[in-house]
C-alpha positions in Angstrom: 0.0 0.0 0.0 1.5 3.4 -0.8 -0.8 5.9 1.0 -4.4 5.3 3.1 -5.5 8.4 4.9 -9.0 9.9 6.1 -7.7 13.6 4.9 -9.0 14.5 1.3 -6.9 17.1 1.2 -3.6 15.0 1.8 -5.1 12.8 -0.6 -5.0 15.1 -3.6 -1.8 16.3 -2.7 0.0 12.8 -2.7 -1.6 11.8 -5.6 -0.2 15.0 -7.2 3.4 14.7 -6.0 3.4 11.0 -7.4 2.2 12.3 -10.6 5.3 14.9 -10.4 8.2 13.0 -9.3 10.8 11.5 -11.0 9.6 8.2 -10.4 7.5 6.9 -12.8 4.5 4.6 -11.4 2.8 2.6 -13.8 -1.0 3.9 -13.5 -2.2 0.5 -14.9 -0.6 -1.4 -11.7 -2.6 0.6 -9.4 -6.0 0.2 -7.0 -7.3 3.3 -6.4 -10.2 2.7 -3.3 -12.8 5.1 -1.9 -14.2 3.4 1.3 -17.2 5.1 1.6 -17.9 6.1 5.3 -21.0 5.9 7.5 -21.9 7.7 10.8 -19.0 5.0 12.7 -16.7 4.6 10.3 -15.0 7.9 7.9 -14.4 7.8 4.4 -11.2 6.6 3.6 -9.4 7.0 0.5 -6.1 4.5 -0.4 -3.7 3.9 -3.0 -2.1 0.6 -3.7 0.4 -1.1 -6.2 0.0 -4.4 -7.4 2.9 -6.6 -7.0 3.2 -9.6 -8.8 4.0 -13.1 -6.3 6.8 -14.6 -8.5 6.4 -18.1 -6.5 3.2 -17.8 -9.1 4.3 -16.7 -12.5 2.7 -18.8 -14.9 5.7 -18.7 -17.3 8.2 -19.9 -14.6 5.8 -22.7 -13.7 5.9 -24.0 -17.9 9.5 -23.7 -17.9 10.0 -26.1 -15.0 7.5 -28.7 -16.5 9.7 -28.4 -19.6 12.6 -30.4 -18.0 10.4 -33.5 -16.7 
């Protein structure tokens, strides 16, 4: 997870900086999640990268079938 606050405000101004700095995130690797808030609970806004579990890549799993 990159950033999970309750502050709108901080929000905008994270996304903003990420969308300035240097390094470059790739947009289509991201969860962007509003969690709508009710009277107990306040809205909370969170920003997460997917990373992928190499223990399950597909193309490492054919390659070591290959040598049976």
């Amino acid at each position: 997870m990159v950033l999970e606050t309750q502050d709108v405000a901080q929000w905008h101004a994270q996304l903003r900086r990420l969308r300035a700095g240097e390094e470059r995130i790739d947009w289509a690797m991201t969860r962007i999640d509003v969690l709508c808030g009710r009277l107990v609970h306040p809205t909370t806004y969170r920003l997460s990268l997917f990373v992928p579990d190499p223990a399950h890549d597909p193309d490492r799993e054919h390659r070591d079938r290959s040598w049976s």
